[in-house]
C-alpha positions in Angstrom: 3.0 14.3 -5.6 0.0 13.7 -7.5 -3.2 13.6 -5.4 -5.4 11.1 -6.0 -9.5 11.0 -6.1 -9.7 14.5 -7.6 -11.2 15.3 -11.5 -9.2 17.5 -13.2 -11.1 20.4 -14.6 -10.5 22.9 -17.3 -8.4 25.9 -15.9 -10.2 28.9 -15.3 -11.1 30.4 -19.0 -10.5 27.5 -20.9 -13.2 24.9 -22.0 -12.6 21.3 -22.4 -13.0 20.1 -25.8 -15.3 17.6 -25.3 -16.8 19.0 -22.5 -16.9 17.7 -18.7 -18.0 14.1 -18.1 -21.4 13.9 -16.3 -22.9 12.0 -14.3 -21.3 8.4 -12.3 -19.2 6.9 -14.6 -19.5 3.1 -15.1 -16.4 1.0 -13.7 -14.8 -1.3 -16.1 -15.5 -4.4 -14.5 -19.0 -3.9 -14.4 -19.1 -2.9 -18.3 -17.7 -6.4 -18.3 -20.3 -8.0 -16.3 -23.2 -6.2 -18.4 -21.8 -7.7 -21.5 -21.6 -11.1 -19.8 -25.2 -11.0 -18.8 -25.9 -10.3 -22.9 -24.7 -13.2 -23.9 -27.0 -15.9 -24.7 -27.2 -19.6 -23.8 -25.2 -21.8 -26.0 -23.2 -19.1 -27.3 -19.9 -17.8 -26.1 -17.8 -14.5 -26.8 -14.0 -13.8 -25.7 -11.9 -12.5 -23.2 -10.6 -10.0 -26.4 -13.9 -9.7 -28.1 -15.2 -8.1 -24.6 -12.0 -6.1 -24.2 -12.4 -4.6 -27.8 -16.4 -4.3 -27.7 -15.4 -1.7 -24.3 -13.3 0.3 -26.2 -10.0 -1.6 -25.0 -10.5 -0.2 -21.3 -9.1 -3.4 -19.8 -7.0 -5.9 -21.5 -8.5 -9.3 -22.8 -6.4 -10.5 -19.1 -8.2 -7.8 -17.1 -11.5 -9.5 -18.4 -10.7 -12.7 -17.1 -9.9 -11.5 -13.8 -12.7 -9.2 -13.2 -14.8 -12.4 -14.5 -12.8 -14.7 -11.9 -14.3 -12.5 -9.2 -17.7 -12.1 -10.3 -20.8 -12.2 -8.9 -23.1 -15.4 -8.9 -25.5 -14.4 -11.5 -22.9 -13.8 -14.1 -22.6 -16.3 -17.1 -19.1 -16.8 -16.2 -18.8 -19.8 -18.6 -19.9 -18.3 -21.6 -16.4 -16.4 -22.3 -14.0 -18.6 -23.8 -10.0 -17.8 -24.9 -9.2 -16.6 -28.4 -9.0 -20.1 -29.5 -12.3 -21.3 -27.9 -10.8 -23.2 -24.9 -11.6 -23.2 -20.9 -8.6 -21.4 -19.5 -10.2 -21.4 -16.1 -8.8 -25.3 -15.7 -5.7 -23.8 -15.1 -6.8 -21.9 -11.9 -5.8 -23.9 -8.8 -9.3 -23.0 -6.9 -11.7 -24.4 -10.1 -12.8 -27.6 -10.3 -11.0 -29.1 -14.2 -13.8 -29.5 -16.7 -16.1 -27.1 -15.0 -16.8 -24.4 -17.3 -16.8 -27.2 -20.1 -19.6 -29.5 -18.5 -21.6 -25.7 -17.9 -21.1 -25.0 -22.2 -21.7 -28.8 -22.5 -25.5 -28.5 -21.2 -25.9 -25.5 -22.7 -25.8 -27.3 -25.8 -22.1 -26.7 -27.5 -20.2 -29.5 -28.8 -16.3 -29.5 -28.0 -13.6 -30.9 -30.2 -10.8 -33.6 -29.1 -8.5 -30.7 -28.4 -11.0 -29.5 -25.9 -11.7 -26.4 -27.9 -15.1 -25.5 -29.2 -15.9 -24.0 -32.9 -16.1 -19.7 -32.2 -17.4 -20.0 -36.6 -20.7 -21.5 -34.9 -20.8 -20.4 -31.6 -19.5 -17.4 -30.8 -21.7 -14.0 -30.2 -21.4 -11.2 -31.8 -23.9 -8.3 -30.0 -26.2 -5.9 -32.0 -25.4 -2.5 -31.8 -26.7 0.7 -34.0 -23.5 2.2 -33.3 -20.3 2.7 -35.8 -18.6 0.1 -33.3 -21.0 -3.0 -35.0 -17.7 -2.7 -37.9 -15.8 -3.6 -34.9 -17.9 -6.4 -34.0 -17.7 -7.7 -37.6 -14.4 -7.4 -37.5 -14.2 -9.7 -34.3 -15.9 -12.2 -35.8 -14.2 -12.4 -39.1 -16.8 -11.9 -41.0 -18.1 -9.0 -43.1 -20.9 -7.0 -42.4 -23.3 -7.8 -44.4 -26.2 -5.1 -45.9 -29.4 -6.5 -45.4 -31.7 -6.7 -48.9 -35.2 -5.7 -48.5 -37.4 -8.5 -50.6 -40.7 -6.4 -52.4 -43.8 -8.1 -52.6 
């Protein structure tokens, strides 16, 4: 049986390719509530958009649950389904039209269908890492090369 707690290490002789990890590693759900805090008001991101943006550590459901047991001073709200609905109205111990009436003072407009426009609102974070293609890609949109203007 498989004894749990311990790091494996390279065997005696051998050298890891990539080398031991150092250092406390960060647990997933707090990656998850560090992006959270990013986001800023009046714009939202998504349960897949986090999930991707971590390197697909948790699923998009695994987001919503470590967001469903959050602390206080996480933006909770601000993460929205892939088809910019509230799918916390469909947990028993939230009050319906919550997480709506929070977006709703933030300034974001909602459809009929209860769903909200991710073209407009949605957040896409900087990052000077290869993973801002993936963040394009999230959005739909291309990255676009930014043209210097000369005087």
């Amino acid at each position: 049986m498989r004894q749990r707690g311990k790091r494996k290490t390279a065997l005696p002789g051998m050298v890891r390719l990539h080398g031991e990890v150092q250092g406390p590693r960060k647990s997933a759900w707090e990656s998850v509530f560090a992006m959270t805090r990013r986001i800023p008001r009046g714009r939202v991101m998504t349960y897949g958009q986090i999930a991707t943006l971590l390197g697909s550590r948790l699923s998009p459901r695994a987001v919503g649950w470590a967001l469903h047991g959050c602390p206080r001073d996480i933006p909770w709200h601000r993460v929205v389904n892939a088809s910019g609905g509230c799918s916390t109205d469909r947990l028993p111990n939230m009050t319906p039209g919550l997480q709506q009436a929070l977006l709703r003072a933030e300034g974001v407009k909602f459809r009929l269908n209860a769903t909200l426009d991710l073209g407009e609102y949605r957040w896409v974070p900087r990052r000077k890492s290869p993973r801002r293609q993936i963040a394009g890609a999230i959005s739909g949109h291309p990255r676009r090369k930014k043209v210097r203007q000369r005087a």
